[in-house]
C-alpha positions as CSV (number, residue, x, y, z in Angstrom):
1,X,46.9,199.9,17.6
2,X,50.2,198.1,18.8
3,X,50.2,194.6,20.9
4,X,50.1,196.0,24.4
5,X,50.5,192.9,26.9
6,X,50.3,192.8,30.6
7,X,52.0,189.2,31.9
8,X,51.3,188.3,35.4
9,X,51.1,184.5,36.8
10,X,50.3,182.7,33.9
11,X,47.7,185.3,33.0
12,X,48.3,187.4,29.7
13,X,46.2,190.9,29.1
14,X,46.8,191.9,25.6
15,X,45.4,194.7,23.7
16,X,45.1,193.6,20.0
17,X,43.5,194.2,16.6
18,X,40.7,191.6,15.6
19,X,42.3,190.4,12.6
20,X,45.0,189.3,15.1
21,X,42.5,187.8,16.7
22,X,41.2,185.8,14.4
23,X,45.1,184.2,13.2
24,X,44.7,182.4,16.4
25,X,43.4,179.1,17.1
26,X,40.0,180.2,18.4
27,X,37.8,177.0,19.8
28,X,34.1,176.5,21.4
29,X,34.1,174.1,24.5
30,X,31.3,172.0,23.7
31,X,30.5,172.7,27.0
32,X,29.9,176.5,26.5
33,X,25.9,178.1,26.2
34,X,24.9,178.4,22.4
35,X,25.0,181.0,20.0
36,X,21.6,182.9,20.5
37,X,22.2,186.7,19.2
38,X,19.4,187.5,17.1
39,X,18.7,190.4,14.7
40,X,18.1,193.1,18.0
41,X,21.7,191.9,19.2
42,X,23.5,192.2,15.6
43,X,21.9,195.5,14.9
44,X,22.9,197.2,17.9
45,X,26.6,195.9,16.8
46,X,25.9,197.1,13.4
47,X,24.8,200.4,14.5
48,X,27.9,200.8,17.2
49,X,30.1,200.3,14.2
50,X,28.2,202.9,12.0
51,X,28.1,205.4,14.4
52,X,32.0,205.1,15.0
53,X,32.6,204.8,11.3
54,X,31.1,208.4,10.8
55,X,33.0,209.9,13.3
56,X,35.1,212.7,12.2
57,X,39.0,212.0,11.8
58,X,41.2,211.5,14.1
59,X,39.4,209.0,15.9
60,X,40.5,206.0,17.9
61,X,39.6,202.4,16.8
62,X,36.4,200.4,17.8
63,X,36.8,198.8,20.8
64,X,34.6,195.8,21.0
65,X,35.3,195.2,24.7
66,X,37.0,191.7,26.5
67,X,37.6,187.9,25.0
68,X,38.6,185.3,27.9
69,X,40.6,182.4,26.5
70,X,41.6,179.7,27.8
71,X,45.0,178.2,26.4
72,X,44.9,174.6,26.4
73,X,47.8,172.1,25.6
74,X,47.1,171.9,22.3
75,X,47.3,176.0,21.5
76,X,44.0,176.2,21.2
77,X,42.0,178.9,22.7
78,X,39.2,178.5,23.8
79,X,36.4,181.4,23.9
80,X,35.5,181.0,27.7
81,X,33.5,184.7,27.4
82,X,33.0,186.4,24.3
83,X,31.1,183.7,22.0
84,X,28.9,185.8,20.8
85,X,30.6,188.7,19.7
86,X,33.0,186.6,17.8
87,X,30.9,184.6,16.3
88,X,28.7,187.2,14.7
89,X,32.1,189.0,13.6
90,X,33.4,185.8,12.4
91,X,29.7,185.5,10.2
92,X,30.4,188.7,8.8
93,X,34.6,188.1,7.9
94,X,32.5,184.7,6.0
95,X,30.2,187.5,3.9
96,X,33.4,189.3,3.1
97,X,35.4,186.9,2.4
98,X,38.3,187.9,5.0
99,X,40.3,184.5,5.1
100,X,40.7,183.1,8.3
101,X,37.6,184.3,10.2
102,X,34.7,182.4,10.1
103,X,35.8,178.6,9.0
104,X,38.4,178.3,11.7
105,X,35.9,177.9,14.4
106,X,33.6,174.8,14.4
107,X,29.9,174.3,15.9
108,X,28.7,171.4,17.0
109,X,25.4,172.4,19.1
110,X,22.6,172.2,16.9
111,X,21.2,175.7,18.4
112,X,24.4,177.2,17.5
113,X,24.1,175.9,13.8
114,X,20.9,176.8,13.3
115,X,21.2,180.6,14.8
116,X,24.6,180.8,12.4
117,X,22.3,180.0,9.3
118,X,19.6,182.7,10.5
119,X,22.3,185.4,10.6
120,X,24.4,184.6,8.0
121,X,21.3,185.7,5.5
122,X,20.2,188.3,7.3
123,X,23.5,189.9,7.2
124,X,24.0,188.9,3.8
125,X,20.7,191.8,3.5
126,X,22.9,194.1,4.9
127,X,25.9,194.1,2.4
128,X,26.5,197.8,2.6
129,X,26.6,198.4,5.6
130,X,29.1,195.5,6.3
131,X,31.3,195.9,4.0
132,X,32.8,198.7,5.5
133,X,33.5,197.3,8.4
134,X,37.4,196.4,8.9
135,X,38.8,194.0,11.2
136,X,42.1,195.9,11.1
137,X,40.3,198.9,13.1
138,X,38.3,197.1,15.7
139,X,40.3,196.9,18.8
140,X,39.5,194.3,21.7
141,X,41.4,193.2,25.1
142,X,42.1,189.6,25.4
143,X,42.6,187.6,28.4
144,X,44.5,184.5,27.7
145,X,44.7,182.2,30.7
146,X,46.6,178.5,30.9
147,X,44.4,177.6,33.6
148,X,40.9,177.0,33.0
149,X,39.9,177.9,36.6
150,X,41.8,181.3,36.5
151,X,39.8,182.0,32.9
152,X,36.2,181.1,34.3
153,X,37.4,183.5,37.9
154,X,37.8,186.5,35.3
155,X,34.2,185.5,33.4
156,X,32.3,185.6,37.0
157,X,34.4,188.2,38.2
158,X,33.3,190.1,34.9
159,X,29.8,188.9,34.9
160,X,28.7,189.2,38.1
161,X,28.4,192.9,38.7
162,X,27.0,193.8,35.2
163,X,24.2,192.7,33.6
164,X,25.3,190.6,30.6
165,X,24.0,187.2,31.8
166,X,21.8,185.8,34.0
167,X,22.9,184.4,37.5
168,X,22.0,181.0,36.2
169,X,24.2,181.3,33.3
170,X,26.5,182.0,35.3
171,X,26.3,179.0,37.6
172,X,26.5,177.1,34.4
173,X,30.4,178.7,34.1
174,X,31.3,178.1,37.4
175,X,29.8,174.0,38.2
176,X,30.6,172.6,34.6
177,X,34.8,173.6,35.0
178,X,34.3,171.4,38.0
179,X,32.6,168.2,36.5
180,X,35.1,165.6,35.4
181,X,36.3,166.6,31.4
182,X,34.6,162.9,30.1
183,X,31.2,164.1,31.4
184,X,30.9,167.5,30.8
185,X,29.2,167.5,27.2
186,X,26.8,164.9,28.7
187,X,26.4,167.5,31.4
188,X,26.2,170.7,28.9
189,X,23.6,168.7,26.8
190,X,21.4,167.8,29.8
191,X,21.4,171.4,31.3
192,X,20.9,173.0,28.5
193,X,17.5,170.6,27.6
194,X,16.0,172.0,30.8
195,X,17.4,175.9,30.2
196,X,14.2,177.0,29.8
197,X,13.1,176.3,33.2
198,X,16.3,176.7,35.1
199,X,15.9,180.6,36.2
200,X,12.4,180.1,37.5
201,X,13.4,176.9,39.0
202,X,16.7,178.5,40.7
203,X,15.0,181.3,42.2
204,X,12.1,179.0,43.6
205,X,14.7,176.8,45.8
206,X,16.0,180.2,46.7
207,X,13.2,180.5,49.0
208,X,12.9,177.1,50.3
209,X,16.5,177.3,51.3
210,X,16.5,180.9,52.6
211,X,12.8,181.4,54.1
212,X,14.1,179.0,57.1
213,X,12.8,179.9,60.6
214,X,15.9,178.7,61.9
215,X,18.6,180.5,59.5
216,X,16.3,182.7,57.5
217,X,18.3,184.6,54.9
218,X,17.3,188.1,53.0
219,X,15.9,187.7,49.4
220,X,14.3,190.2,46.8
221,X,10.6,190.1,47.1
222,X,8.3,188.4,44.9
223,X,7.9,191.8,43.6
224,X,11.4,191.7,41.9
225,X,11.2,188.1,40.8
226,X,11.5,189.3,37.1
227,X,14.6,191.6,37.2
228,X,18.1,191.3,37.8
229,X,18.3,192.3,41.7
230,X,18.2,188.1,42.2
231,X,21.9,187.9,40.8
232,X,24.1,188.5,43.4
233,X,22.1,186.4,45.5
234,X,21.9,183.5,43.3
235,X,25.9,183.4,42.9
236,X,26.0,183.4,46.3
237,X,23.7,180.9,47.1
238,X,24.9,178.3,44.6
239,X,28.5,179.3,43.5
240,X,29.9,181.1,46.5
241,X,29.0,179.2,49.5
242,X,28.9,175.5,47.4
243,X,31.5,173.0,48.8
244,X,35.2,173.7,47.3
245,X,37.3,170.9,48.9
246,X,36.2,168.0,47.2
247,X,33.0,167.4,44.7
248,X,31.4,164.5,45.8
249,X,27.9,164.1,44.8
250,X,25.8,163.9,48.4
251,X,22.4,163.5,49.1
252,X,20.4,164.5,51.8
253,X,17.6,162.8,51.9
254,X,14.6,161.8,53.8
255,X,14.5,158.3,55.0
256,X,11.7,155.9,56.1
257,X,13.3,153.6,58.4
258,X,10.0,151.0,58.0
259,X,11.0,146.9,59.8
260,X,14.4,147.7,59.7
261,X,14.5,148.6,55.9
262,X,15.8,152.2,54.6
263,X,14.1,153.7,52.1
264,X,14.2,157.0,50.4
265,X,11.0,158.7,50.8
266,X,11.6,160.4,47.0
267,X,14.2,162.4,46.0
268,X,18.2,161.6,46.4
269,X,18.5,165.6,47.0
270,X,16.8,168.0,50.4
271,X,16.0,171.6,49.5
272,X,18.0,172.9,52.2
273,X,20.9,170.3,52.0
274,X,24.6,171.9,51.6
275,X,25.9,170.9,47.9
276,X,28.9,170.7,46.3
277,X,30.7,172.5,43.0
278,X,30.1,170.4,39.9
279,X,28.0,167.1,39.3
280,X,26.3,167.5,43.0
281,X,24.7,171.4,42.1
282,X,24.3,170.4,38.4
283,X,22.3,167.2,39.5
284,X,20.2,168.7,42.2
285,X,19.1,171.2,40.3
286,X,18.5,169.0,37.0
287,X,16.3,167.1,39.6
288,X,14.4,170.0,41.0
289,X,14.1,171.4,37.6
290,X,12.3,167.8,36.4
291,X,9.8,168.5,39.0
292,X,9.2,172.3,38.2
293,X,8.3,170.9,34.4
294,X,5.6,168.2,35.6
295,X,3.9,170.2,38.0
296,X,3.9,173.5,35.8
297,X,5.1,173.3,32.6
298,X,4.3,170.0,30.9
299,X,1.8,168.6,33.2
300,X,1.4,164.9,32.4
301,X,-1.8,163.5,31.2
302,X,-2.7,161.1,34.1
303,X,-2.6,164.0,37.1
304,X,-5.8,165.0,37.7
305,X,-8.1,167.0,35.8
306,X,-9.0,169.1,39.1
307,X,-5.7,169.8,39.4
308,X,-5.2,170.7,36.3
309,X,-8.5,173.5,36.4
310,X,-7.0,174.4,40.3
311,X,-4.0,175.6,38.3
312,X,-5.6,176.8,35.4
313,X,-9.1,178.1,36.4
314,X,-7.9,180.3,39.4
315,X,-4.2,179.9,40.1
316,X,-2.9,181.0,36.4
317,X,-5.0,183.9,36.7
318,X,-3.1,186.9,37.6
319,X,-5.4,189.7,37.2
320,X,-3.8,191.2,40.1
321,X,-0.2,191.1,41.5
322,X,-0.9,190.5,44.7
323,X,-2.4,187.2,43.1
324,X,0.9,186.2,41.1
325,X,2.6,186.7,44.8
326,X,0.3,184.0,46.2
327,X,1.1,182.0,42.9
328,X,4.3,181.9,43.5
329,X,4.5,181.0,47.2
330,X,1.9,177.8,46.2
331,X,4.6,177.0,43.5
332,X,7.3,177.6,46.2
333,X,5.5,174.9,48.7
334,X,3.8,172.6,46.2
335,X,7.3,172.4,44.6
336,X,8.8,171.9,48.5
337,X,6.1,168.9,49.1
338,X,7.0,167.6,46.1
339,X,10.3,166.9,46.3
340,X,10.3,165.5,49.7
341,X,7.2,162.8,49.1
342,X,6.4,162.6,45.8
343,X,3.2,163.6,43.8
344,X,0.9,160.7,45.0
345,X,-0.8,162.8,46.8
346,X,-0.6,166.3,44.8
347,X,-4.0,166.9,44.3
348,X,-5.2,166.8,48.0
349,X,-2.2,168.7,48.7
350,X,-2.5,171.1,45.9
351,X,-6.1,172.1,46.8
352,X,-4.9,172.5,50.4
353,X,-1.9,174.0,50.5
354,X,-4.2,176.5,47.6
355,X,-6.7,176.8,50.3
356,X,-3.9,177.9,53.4
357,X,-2.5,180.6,50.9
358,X,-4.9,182.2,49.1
359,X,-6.8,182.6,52.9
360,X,-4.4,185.6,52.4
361,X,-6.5,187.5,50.0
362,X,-9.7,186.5,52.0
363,X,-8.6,187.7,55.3
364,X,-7.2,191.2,54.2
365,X,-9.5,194.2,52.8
366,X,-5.9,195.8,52.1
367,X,-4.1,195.7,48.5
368,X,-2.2,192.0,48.5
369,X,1.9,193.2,48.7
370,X,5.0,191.1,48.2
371,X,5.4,191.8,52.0
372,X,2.0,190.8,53.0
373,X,2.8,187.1,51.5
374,X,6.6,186.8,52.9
375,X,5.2,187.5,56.6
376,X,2.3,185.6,56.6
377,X,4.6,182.6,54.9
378,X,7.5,183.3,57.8
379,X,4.3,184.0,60.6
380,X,3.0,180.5,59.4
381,X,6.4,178.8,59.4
382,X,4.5,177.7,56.2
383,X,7.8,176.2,54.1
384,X,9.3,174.8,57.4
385,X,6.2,172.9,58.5
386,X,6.8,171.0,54.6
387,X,10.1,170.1,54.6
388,X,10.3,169.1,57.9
389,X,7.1,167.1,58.3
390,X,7.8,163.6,59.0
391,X,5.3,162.3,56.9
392,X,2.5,163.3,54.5
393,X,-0.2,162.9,57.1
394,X,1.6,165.8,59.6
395,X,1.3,168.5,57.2
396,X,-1.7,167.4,55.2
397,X,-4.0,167.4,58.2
398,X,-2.1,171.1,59.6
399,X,-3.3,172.3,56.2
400,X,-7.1,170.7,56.1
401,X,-7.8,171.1,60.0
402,X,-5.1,173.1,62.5
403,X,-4.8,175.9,59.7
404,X,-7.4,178.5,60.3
405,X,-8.7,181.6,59.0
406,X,-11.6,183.9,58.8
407,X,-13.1,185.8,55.9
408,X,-13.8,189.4,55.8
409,X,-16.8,190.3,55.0
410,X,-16.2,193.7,52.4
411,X,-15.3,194.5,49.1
412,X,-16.9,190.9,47.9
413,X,-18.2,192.4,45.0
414,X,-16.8,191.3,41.3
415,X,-15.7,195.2,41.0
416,X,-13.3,194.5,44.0
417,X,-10.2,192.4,43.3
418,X,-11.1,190.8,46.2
419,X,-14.6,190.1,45.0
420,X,-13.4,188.8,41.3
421,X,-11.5,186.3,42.9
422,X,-14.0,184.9,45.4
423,X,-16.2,184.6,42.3
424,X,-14.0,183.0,40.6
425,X,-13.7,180.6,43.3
426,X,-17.5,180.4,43.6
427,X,-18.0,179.4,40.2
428,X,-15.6,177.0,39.9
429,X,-16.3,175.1,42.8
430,X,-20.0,175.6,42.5
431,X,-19.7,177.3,46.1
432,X,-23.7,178.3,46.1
433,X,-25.0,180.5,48.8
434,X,-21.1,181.1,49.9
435,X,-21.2,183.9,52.9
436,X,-18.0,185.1,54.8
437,X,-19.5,182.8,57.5
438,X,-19.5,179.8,55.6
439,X,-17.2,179.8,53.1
440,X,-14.6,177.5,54.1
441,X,-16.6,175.0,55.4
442,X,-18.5,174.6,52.0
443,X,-15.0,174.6,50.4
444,X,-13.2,172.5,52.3
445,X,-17.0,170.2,51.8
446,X,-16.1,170.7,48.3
447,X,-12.4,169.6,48.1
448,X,-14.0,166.3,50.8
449,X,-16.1,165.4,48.0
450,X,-13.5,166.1,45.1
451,X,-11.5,163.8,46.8
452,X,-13.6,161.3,47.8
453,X,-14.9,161.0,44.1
454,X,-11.3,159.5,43.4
């Protein structure tokens, strides 16, 4: 296929053969996500290629879809969308020994290195089948930029209505073209070491910024928290409507004005404070993310152990989605306390705050629906009364005394999922004799004592 280019304002569209491609002087920003395709990614490439390759004559060449570069002042170009494609391509020019494919690009994230090693022998297994491929016949559309902002505006543009990364991959795009160029491997390195808590993370400040009595916002329920309806919402939340006119890195803070001395009362960063493109998102959410891990994910050793069997004994135990919805609006406000003032007092908060939502599943003989736990969260101003409580005593003592509920008395039996989950409650608590009459006044007796016993 001829060189068919489109020119408009420094942006060039050109329709070219790979090994045209790869005579250019293809780079990785250090900054960029690692190389992560694994054998279910390259085999669906393989088989793409196979299926074309049998197609009767005349047929068209493979098209292997769009490359954004960005071209620097040096001529290099760098592979702002596309990474993944080209390096598994450039893996397989290195096993056929096509010259100037695979050792004009250089890796320097460990990830990267260590995926490139994987695939080069298990490609290496499929010889046959790659050695027919031929970079002369494989057609792909490049977008060469010379501004870096105009080349990550065509990856989000690109990216967010389809369903090739995530929304926080995407934020990653959009805040790290905006961090000064002398920080932004420090910054790639950092992010990435928490990636693996970032999307559960993202979407959990979602609802402490949106579920706001004062400006509440729409959000998927917590019966979509798994799929990819959050997108759209999580670009606009942190990419969209994040400040553009300058990127200085604010803090919004809680202080405790206390004989005339300011102090934070934990965190540099609110929840619901308005952030800014570049280090102010990318710290915030490095911050928030932190506390996700030690309250979840990597739980220290010195919190308590009856937090730890809270979380692990009832809360972790999602025989039931109307259960994981409750989990995740105790993660939601335990996260919320949290990062307003601190985890000195987690545990009373924890079993509190475990009492005031699960009260949902006590109260209702109906099945537990993502619905049931967004109104009674908005009816209870429950994520208001948290982060704007002016100390620990206002909403701990809301939660132990003001909050009230009472028990229904069906379906108690273990066959119910109502009934497995008092029982669970029962046992761990040791919550003998426990009636719909009673049963919060022996187990708020029980969480007295636990904390007392400290």
């Amino acid at each position: 296929m001829n060189d068919q280019t489109t020119s408009k304002a420094g942006v060039q569209v050109k329709s070219i053969l790979l090994s045209e491609l790869f005579t250019m002087n293809l780079a990785i920003p250090e900054y960029q996500r690692p190389y992560k395709w694994g054998e279910k990614e390259i085999s669906k490439l393989l088989n793409q290629l196979k299926t074309h390759d049998e197609r009767t004559f005349p047929k068209p060449d493979f098209y292997l879809g769009s490359i954004i570069l960005h071209e620097d002042e040096n001529n290099n170009y760098n592979i702002i969308d596309g990474q993944q494609r080209v390096t598994t391509l450039s893996i397989i020019g290195a096993i056929n020994q096509i010259n100037g494919s695979f050792f004009s690009l250089t890796y320097n994230n460990p990830v990267s290195i260590s995926t490139i090693h994987k695939n080069y022998d298990f490609l290496k297994t499929k010889a046959e089948l790659i050695g027919k491929i031929d970079f002369s016949k494989i057609n792909v559309t490049v977008v060469v930029t010379k501004s870096q902002d105009d080349a990550y505006n065509f990856f989000e543009t690109l990216n967010t209505g389809g369903v090739r990364l995530t929304g926080v991959q995407i934020l990653k795009a959009h805040h790290l073209r905006r961090v000064p160029t002398e920080k932004i491997n420090q910054y790639a390195v950092a992010w990435e070491k928490e990636e693996a808590y970032l999307d559960d993370v993202v979407k959990r400040m979602m609802y402490l910024r949106r579920w706001d009595v004062l400006n509440f916002r729409f959000l998927p329920n917590f019966k979509h928290f798994d799929d990819f309806s959050w997108k759209e919402y999580i670009i606009e939340e942190f990419s969209e409507q994040t400040g553009k006119a300058n990127f200085l890195d604010l803090g919004f803070s809680w202080h405790i004005n206390e004989s005339n001395t300011l102090k934070l009362s934990i965190s540099k960063y609110s929840p619901r404070q308005p952030l800014n493109d570049g280090e102010n998102f990318i710290n915030f959410i490095l911050e928030n993310a932190n506390t996700y891990k030690i309250l979840f994910e990597k739980i220290p050793s010195h919190f308590p152990d009856d937090y730890k069997n809270l979380l692990n004994k009832i809360v972790n135990v999602n025989d039931n989605p109307g259960l994981k919805y409750m989990k995740y609006l105790f993660q939601v406000s335990l996260l919320g306390y949290s990062l307003k003032w601190g985890t000195k007092n987690l545990l009373k908060f924890s079993l509190y705050i475990f009492r005031c939502v699960y009260s949902i599943r006590l109260f209702n003989d109906n099945s537990i629906l993502d619905t049931t736990v967004k109104n009674f969260a908005t009816e209870q101003k429950l994520l208001d009364r948290i982060l704007y409580s002016t100390s620990e005593t206002q909403i701990l003592n809301w939660l132990e005394n003001d909050y009230k509920y009472k028990p229904t008395s069906p379906k108690w039996e273990s066959r119910f999922v109502k009934g497995r989950f008092i029982n669970r409650v029962l046992y761990t608590y040791n919550l003998t004799g426990a009636t719909p009459d009673n049963y919060d006044l022996l187990l708020k007796e029980k969480f007295l004592n636990i904390l007392n016993s400290k």
